[in-house]
ROFI-789874 format. One record per residue: x, y, z of N, C-alpha, C, CB in turn; residue number from 1. Coordinates in Angstrom, 1 decimal, padded with zeros to 4 digits. Glycine has a CB too. Layout:
# ROFI-789874
<atom n_u="X" n_v="Y" n_w="Z" ca_u="X" ca_v="Y" ca_w="Z" c_u="X" c_v="Y" c_w="Z" cb_u="X" cb_v="Y" cb_w="Z" n="NUM"/>
...
//
This chain:
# ROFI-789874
<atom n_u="-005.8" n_v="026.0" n_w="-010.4" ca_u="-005.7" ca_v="027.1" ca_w="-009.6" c_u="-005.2" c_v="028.4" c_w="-010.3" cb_u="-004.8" cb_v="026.8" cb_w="-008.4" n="1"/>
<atom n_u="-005.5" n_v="029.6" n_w="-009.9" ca_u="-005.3" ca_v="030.7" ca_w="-010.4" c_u="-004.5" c_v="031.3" c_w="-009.2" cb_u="-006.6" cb_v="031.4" cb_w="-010.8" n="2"/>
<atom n_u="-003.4" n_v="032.0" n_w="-009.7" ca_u="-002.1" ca_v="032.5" ca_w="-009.3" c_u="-002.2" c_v="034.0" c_w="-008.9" cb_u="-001.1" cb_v="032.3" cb_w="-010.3" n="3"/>
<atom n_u="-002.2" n_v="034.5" n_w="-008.0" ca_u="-002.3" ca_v="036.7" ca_w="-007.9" c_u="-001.6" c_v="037.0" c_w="-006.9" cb_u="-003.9" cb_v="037.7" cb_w="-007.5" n="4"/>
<atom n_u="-000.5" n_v="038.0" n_w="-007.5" ca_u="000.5" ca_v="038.6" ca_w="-006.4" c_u="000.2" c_v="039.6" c_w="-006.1" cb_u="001.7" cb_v="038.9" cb_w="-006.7" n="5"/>
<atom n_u="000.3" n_v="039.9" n_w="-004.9" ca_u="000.1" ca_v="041.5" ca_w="-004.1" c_u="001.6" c_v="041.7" c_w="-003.8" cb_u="-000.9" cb_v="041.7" cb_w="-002.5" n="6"/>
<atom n_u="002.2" n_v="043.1" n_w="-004.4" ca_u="003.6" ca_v="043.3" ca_w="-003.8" c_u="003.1" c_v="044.8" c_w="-002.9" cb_u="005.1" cb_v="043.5" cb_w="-005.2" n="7"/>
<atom n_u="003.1" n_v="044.4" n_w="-001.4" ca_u="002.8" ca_v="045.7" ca_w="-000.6" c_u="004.5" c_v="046.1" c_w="-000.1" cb_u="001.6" cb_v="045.1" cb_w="001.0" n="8"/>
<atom n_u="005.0" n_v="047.0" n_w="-000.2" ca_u="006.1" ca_v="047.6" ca_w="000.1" c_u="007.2" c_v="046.7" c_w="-000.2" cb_u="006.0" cb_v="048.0" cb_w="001.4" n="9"/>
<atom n_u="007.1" n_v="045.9" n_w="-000.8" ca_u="008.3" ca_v="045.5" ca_w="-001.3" c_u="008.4" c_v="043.8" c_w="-000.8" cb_u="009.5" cb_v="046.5" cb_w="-000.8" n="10"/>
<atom n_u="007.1" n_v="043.0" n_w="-000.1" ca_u="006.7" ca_v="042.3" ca_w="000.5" c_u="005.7" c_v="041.3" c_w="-000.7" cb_u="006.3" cb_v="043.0" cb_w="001.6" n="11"/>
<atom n_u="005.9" n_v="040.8" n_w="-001.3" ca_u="005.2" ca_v="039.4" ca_w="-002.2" c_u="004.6" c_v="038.5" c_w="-001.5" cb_u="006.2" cb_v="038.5" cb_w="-003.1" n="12"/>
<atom n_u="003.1" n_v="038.6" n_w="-001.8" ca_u="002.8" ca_v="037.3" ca_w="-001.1" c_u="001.8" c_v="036.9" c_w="-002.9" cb_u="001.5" cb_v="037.6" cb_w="000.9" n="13"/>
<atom n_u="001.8" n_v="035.6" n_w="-002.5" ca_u="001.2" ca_v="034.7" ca_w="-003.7" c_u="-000.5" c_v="034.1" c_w="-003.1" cb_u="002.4" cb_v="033.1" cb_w="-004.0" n="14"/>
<atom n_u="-001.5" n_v="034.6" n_w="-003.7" ca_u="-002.5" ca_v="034.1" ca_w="-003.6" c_u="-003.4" c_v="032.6" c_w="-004.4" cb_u="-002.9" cb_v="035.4" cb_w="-003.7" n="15"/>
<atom n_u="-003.6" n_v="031.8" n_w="-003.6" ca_u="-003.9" ca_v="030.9" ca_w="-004.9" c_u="-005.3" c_v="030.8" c_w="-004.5" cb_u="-003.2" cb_v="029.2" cb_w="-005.1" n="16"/>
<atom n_u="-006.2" n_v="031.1" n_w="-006.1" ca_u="-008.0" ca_v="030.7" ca_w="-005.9" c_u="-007.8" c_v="029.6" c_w="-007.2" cb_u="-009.6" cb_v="032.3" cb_w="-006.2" n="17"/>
<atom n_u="-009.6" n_v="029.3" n_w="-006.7" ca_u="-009.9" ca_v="028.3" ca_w="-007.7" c_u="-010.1" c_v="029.1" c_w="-009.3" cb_u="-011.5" cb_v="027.4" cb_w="-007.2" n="18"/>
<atom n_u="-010.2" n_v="028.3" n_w="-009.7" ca_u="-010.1" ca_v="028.8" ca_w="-011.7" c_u="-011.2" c_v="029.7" c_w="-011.9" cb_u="-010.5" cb_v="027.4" cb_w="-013.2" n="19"/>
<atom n_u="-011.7" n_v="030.8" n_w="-012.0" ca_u="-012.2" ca_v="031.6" ca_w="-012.3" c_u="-012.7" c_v="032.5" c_w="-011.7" cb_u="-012.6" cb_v="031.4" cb_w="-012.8" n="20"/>
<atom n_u="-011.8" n_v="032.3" n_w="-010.2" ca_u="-012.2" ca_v="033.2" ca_w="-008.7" c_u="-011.8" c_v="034.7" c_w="-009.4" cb_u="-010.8" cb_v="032.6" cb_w="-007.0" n="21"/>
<atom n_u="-010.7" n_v="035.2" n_w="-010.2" ca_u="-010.7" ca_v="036.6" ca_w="-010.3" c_u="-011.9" c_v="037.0" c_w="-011.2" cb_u="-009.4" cb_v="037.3" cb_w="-010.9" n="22"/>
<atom n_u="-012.2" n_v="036.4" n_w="-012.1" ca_u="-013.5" ca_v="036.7" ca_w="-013.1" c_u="-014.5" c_v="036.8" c_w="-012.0" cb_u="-013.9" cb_v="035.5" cb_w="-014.3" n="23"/>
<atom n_u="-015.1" n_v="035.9" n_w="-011.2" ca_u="-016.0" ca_v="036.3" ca_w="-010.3" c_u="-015.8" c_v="037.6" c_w="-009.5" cb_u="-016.0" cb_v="035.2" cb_w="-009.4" n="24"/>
<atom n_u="-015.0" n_v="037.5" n_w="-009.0" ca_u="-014.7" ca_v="039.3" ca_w="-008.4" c_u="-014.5" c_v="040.0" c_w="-008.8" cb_u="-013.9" cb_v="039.7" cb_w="-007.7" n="25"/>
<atom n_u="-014.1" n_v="040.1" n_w="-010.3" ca_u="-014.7" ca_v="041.3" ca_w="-011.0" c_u="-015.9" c_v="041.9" c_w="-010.8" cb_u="-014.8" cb_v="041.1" cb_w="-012.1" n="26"/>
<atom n_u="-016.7" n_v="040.5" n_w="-011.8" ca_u="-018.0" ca_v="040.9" ca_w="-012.1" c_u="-018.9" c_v="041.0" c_w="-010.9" cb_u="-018.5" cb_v="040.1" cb_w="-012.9" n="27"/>
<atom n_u="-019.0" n_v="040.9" n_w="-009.3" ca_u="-019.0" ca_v="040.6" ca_w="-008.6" c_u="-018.8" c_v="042.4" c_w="-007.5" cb_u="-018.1" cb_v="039.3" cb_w="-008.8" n="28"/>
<atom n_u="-017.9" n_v="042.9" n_w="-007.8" ca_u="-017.3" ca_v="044.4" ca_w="-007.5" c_u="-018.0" c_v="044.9" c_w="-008.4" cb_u="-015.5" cb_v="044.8" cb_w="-007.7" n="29"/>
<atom n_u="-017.9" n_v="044.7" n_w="-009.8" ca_u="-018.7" ca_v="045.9" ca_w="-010.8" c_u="-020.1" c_v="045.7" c_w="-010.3" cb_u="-018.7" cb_v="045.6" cb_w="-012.7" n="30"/>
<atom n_u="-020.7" n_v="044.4" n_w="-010.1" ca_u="-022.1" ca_v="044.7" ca_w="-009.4" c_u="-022.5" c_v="045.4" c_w="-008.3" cb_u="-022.7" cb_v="043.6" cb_w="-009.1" n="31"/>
<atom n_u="-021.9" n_v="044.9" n_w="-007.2" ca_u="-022.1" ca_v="045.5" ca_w="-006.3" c_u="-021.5" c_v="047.1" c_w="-006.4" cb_u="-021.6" cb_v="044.6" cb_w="-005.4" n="32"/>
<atom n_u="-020.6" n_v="047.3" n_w="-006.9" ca_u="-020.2" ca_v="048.7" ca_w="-006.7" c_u="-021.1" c_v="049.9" c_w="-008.0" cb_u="-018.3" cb_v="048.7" cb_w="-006.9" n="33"/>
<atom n_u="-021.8" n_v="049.1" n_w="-008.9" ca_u="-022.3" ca_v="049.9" ca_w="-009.9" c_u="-021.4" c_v="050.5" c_w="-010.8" cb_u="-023.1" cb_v="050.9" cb_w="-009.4" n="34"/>
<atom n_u="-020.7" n_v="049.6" n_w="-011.3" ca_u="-019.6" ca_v="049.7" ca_w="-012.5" c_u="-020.8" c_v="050.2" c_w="-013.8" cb_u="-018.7" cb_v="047.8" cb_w="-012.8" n="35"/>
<atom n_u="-020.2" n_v="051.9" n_w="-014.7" ca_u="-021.4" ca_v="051.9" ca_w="-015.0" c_u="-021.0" c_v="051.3" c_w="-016.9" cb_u="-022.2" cb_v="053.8" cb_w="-014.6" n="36"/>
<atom n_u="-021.8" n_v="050.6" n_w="-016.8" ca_u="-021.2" ca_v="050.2" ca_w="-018.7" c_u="-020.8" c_v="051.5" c_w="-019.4" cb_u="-022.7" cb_v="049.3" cb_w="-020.0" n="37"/>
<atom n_u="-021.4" n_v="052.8" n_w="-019.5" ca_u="-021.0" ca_v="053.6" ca_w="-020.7" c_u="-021.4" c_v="054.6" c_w="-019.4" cb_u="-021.8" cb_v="053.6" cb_w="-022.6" n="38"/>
<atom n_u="-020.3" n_v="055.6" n_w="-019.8" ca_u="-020.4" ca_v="057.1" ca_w="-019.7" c_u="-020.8" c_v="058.2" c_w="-020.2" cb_u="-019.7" cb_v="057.4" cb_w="-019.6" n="39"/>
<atom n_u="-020.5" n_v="059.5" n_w="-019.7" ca_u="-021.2" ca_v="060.6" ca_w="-021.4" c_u="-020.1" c_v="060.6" c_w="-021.0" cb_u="-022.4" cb_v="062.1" cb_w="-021.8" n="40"/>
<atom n_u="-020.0" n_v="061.6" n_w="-023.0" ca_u="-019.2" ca_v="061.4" ca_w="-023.9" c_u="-018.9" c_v="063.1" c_w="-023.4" cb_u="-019.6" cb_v="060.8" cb_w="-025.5" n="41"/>
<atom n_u="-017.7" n_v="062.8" n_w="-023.1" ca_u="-016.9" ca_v="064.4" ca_w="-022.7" c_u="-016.8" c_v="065.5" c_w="-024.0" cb_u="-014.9" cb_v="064.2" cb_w="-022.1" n="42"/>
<atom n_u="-017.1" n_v="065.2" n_w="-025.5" ca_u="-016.9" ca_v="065.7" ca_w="-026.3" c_u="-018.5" c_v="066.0" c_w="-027.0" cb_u="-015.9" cb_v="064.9" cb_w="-027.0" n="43"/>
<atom n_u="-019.4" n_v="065.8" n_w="-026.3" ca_u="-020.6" ca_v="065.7" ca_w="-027.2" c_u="-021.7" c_v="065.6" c_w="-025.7" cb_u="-020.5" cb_v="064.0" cb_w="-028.6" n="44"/>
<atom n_u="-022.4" n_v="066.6" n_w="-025.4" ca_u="-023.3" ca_v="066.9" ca_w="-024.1" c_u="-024.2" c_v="065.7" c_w="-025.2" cb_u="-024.0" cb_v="068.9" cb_w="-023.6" n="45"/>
<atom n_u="-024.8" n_v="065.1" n_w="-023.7" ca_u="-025.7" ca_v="064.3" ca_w="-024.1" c_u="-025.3" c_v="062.7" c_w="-024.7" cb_u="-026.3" cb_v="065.1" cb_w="-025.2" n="46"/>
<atom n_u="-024.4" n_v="062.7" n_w="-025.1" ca_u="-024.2" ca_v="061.2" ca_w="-025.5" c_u="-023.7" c_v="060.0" c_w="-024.8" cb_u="-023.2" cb_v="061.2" cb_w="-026.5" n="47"/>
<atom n_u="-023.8" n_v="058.6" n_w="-024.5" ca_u="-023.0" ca_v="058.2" ca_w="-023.7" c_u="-022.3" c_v="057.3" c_w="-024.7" cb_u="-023.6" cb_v="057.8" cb_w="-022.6" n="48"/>
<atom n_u="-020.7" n_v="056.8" n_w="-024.1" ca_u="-019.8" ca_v="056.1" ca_w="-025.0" c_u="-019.5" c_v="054.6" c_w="-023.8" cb_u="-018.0" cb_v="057.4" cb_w="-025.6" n="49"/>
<atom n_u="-018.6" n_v="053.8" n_w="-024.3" ca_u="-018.7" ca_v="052.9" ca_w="-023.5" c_u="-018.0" c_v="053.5" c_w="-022.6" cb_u="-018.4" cb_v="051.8" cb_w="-023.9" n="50"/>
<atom n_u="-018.1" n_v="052.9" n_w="-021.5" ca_u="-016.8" ca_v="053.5" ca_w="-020.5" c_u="-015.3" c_v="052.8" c_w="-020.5" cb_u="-017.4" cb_v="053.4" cb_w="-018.9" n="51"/>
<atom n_u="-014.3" n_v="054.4" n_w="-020.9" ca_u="-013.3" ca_v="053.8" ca_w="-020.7" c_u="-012.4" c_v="052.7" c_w="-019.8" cb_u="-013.1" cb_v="054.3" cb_w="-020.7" n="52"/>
<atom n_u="-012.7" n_v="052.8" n_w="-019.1" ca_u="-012.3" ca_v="052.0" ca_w="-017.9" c_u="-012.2" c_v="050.7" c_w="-017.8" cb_u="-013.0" cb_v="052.1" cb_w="-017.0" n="53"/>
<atom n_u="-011.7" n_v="049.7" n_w="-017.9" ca_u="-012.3" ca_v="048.5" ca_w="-017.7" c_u="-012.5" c_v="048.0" c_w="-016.5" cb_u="-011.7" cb_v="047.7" cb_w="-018.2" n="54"/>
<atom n_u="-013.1" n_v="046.6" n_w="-016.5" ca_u="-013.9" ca_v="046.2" ca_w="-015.6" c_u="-012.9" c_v="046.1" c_w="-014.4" cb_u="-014.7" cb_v="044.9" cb_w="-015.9" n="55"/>
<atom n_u="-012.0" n_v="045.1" n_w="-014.7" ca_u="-010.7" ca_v="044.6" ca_w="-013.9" c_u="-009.9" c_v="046.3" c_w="-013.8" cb_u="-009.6" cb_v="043.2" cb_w="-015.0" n="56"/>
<atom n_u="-009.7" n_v="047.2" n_w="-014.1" ca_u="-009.3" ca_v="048.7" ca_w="-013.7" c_u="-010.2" c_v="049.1" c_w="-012.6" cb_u="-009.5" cb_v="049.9" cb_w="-014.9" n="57"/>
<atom n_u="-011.3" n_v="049.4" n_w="-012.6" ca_u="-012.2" ca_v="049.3" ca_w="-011.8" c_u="-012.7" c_v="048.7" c_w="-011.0" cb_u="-012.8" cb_v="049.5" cb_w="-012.1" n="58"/>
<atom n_u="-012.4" n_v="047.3" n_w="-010.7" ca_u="-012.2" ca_v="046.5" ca_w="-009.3" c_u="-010.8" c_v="046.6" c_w="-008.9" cb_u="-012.5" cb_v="044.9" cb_w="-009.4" n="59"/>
<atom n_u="-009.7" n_v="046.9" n_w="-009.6" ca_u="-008.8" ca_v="047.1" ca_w="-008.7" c_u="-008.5" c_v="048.6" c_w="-007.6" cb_u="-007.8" cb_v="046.9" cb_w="-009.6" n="60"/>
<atom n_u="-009.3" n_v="049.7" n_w="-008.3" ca_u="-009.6" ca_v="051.1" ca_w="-008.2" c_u="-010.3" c_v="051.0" c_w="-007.0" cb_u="-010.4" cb_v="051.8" cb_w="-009.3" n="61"/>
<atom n_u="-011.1" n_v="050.0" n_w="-006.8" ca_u="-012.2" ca_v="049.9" ca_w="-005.4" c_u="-011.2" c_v="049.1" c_w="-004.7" cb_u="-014.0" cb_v="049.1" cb_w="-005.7" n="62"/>
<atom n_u="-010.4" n_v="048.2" n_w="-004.9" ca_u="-009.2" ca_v="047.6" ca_w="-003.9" c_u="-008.7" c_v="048.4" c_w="-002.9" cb_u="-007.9" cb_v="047.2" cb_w="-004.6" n="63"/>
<atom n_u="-008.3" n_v="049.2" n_w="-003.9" ca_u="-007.5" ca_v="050.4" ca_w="-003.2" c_u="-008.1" c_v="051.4" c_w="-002.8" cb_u="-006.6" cb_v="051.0" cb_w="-003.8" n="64"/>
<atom n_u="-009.6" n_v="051.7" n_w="-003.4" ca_u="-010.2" ca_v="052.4" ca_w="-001.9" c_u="-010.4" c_v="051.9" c_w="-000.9" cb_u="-011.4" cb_v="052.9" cb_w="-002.0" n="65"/>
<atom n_u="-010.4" n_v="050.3" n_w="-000.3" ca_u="-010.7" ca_v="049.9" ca_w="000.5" c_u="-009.4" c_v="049.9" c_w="001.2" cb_u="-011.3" cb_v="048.9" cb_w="000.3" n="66"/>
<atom n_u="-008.3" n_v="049.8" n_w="000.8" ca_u="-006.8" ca_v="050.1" ca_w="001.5" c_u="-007.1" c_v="051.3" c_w="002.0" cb_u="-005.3" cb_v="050.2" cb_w="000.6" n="67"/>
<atom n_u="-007.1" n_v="052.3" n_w="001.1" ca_u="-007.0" ca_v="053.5" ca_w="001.7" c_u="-007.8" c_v="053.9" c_w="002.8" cb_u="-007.1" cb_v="054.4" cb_w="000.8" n="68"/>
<atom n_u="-009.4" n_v="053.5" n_w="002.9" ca_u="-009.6" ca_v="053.4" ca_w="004.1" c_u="-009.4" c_v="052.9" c_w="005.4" cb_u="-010.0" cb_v="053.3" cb_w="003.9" n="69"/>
<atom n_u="-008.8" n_v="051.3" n_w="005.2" ca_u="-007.9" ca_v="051.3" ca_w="006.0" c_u="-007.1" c_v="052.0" c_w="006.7" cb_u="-007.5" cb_v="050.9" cb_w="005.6" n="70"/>
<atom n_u="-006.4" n_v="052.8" n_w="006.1" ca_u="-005.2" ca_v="053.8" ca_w="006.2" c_u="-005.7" c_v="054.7" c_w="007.0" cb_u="-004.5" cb_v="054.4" cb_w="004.9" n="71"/>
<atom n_u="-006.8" n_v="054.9" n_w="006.4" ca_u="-007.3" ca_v="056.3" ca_w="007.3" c_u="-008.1" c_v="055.8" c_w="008.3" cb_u="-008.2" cb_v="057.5" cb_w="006.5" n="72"/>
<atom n_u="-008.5" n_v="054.7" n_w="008.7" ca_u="-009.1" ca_v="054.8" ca_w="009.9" c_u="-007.8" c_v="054.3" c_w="010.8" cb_u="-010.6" cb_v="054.0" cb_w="010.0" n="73"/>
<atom n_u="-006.6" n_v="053.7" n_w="010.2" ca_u="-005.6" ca_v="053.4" ca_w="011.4" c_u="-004.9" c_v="054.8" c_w="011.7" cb_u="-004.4" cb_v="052.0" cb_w="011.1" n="74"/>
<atom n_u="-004.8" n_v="055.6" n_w="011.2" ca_u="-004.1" ca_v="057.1" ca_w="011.0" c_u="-005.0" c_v="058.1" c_w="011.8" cb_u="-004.1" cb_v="057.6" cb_w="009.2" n="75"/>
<atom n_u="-006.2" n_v="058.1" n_w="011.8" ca_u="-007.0" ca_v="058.5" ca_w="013.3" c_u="-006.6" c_v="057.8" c_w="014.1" cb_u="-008.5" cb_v="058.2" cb_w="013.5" n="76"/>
<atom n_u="-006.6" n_v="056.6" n_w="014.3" ca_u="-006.4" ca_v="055.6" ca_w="016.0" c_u="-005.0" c_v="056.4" c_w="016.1" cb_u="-006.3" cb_v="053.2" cb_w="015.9" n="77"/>
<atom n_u="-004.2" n_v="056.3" n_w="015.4" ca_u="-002.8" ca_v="056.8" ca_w="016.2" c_u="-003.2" c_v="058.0" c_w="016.6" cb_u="-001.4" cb_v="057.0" cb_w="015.4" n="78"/>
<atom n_u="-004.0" n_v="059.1" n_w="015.7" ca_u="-003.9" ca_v="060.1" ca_w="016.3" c_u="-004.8" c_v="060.4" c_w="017.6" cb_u="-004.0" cb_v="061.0" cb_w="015.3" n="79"/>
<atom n_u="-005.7" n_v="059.5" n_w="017.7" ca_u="-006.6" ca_v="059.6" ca_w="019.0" c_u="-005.4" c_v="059.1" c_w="020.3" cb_u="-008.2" cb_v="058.4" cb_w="018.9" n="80"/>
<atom n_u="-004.7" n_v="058.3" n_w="019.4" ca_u="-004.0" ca_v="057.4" ca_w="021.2" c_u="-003.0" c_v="058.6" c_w="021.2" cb_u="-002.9" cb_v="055.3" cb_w="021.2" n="81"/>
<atom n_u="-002.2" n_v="059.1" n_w="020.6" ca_u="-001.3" ca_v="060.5" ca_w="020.4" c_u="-002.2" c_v="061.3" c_w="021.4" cb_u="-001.3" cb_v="061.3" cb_w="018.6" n="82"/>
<atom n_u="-003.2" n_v="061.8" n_w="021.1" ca_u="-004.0" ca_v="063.0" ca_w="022.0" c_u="-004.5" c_v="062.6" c_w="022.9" cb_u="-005.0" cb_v="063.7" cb_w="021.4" n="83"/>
<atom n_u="-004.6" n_v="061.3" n_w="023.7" ca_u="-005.3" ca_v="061.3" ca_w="024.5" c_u="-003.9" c_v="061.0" c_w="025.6" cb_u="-006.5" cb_v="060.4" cb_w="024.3" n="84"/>
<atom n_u="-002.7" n_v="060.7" n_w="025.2" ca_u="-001.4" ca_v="060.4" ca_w="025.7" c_u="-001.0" c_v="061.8" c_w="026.4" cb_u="-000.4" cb_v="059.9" cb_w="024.5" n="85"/>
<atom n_u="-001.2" n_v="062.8" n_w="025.0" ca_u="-000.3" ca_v="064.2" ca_w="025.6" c_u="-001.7" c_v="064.6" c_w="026.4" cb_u="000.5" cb_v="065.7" cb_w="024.3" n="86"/>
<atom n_u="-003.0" n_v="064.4" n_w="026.7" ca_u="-004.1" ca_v="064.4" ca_w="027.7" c_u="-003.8" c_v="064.6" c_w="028.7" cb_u="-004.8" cb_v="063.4" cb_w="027.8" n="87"/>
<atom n_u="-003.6" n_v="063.2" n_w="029.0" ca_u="-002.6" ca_v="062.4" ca_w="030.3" c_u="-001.6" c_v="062.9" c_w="030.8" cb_u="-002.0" cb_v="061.2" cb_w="030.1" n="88"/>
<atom n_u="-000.3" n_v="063.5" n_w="030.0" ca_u="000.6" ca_v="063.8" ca_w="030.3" c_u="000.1" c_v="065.5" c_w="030.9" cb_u="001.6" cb_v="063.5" cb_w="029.0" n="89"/>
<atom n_u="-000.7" n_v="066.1" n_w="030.1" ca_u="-000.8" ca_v="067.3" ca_w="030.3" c_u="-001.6" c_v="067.5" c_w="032.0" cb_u="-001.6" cb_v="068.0" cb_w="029.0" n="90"/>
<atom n_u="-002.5" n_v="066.3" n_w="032.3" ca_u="-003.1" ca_v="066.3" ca_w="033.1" c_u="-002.4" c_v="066.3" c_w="034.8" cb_u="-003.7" cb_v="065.4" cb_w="032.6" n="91"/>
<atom n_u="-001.6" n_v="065.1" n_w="034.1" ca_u="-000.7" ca_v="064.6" ca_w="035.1" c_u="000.2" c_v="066.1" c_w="035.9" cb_u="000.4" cb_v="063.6" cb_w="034.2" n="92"/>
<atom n_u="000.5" n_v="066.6" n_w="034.5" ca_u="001.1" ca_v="067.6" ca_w="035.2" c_u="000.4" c_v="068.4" c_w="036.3" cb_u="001.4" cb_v="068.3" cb_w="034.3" n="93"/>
<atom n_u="-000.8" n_v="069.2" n_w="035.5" ca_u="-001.5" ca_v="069.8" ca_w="036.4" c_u="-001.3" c_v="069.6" c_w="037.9" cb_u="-002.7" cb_v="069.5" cb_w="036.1" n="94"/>
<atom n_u="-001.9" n_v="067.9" n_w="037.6" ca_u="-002.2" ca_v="067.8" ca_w="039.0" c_u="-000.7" c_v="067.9" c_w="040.1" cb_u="-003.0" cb_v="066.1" cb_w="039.1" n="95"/>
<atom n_u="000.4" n_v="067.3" n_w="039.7" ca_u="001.3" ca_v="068.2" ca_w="040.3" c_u="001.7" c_v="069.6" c_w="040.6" cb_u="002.0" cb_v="067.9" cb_w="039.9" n="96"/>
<atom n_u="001.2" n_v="070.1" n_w="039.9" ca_u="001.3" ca_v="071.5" ca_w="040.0" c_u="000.0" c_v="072.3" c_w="041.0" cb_u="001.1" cb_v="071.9" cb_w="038.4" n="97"/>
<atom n_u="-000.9" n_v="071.2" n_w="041.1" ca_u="-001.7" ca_v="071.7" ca_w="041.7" c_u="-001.7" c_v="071.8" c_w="043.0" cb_u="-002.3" cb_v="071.3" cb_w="041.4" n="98"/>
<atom n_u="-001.7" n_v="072.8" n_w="044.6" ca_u="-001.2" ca_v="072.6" ca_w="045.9" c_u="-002.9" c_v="072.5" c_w="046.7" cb_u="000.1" cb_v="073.9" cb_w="046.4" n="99"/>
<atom n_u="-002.8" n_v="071.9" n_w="047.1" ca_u="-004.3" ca_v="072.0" ca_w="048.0" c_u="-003.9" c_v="072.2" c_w="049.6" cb_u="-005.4" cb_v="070.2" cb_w="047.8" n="100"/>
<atom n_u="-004.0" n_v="073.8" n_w="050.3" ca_u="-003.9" ca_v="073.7" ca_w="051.5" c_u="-005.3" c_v="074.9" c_w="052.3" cb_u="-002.4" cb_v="074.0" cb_w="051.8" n="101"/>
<atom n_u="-004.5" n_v="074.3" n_w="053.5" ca_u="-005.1" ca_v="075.4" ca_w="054.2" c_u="-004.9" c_v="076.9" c_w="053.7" cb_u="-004.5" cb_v="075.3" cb_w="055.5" n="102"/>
<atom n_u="-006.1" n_v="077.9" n_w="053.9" ca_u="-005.3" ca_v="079.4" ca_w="053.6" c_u="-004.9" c_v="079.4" c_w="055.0" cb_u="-006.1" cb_v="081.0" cb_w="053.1" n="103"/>
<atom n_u="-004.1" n_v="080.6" n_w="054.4" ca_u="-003.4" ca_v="081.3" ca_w="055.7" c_u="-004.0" c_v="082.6" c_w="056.6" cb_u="-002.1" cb_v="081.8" cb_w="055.3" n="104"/>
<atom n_u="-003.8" n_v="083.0" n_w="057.7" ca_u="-004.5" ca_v="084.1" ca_w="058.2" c_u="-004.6" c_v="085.3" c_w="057.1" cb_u="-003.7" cb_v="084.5" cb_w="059.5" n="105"/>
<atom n_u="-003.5" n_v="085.4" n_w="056.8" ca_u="-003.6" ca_v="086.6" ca_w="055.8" c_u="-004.4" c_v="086.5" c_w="054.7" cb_u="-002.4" cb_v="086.9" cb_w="055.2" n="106"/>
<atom n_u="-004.8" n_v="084.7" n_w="054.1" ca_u="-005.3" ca_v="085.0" ca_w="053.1" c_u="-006.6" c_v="084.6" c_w="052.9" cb_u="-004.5" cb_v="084.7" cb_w="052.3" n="107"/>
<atom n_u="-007.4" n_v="085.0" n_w="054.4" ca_u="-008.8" ca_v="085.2" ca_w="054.8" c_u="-009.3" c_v="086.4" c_w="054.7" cb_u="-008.9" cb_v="084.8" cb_w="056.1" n="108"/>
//
């Protein structure tokens, strides 16, 4: 078995896969995500060099875009349940505020 810690906020958890489960998800992320072997070369238009990056940098890089999305789609939900709360509240009010009567002679 192969051993991988995630420490999220100060919270360790221990992951166990079979023997060569992270090598598979490397290569596995670089495929699917188009990990590109070589880049151009920032010093020379036109050339490409290998790409810095490594593979395992670059599946972890896509980890954490997938957190971060996370983050942002729970960071809308608060803010939708936030606005639809002060909605309600604002509504609510209205409708107290609101008087439904008869007019009066005068205000025929």
């Amino acid at each position: 078995m192969e051993k991988h810690k995630i420490d999220i906020a100060g919270h360790v958890t221990v992951i166990e896969t079979p023997v060569g489960f992270g090598e598979l998800l490397t290569a596995a992320m670089c495929d699917q995500k188009r990990y590109p072997e070589t880049v151009p070369n920032p010093e020379n238009e036109g050339e490409e060099i290998p790409n810095p990056q490594s593979k395992q940098e670059f599946t972890a890089l896509e980890i954490l875009a997938f957190c971060r999305a996370i983050v942002a789609g729970y960071r809308r939900k608060l803010k939708t349940a936030a606005a639809l709360t002060e909605a309600a509240t604002e509504n609510a009010s209205d409708r107290e505020a609101i008087i439904i009567r008869e007019p009066t002679a005068e205000e025929l």
